[in-house]
Every structure is written in C-alpha cells, then in structure tokens.
C-alpha positions as CSV (number, residue, x, y, z in Angstrom):
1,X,113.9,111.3,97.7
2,X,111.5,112.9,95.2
3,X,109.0,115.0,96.0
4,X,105.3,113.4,95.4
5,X,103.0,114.7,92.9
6,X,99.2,116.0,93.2
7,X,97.5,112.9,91.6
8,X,94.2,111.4,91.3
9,X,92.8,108.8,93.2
10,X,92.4,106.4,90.4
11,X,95.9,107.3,89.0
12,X,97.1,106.3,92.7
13,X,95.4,103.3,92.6
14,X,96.8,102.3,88.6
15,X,100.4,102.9,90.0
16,X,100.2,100.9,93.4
17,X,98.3,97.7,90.7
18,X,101.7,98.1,89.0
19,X,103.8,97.5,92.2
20,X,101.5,94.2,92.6
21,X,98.4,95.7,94.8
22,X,94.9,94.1,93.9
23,X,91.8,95.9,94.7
24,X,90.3,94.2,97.4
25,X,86.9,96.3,98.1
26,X,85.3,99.6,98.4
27,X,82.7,101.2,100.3
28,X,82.0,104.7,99.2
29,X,84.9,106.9,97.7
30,X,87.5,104.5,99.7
31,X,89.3,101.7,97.7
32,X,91.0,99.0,99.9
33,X,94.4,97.4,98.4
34,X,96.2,94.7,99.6
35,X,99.9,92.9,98.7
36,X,100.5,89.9,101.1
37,X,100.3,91.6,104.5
38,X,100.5,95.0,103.7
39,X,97.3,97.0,102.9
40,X,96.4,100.3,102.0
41,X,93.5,102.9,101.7
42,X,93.1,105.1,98.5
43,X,90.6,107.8,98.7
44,X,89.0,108.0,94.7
45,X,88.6,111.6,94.9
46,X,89.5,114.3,92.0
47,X,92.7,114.9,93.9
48,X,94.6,113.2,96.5
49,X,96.8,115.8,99.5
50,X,100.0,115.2,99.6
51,X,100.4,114.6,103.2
52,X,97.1,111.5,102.6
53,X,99.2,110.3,99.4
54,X,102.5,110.2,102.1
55,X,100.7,108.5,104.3
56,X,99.3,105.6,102.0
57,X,102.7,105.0,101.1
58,X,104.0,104.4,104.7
59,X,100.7,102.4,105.3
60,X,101.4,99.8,102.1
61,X,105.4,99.6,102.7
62,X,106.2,101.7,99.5
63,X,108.9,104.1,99.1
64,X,108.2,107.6,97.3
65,X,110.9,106.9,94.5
66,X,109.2,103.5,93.5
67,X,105.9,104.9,93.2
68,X,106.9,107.8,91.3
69,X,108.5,105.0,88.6
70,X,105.4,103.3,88.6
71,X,103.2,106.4,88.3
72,X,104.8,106.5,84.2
73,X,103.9,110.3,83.9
C-alpha cells in the first residue's frame, strides 16, 4: 500500500472522475460524488489532510493504490 499524497481538493476530485465518479452537487466548499451506490464527499479546499483524503476513499470503495494511478502525478 502506498502512502497517500497531500493533494488539492479539485485534484481529488479530477482523479476519483477518472475512476468513473460524476459530480453530483455542492453546497459550499463540499463536492458530492457518486458511482452507482457508492458516494463520497470532497472538501475543495487548498489542501486536503491525509487522514480526510483516507477517509473519502473508504467512503467511495476505492483502494489507495488505484487512486494514486489515477492521480497521474
């Protein structure tokens, strides 16, 4: 398992569009993304915590390794 990198918000939410997420709404900084059942909630700030970023990849189903492919850094 890879250890996750200190992103942006927005670069969060380009990587989980790649895994098939869609945008679904926003109120405030908070983006909501959804894929079938799963859902998720990015925060668009400058920089997302580690430990939120973990977390919003155990909420939408996705494993670190599989986001860090579709981060493309």
């Amino acid at each position: 398992m890879s250890s996750l990198p200190i992103i942006s918000g927005s670069e969060t939410i380009r990587a989980l569009q790649r895994l098939g997420f869609v945008v679904v709404r926003q109120r405030g900084s908070h983006i909501v993304l959804r894929k079938e059942s799963q859902g998720c909630v990015v925060p668009n700030h400058r920089e997302i915590k580690i430990g939120t970023l973990a977390g919003l990849l155990k909420q939408a189903g996705v494993s670190v390794d599989d986001f860090i492919n579709a981060l493309d850094l």
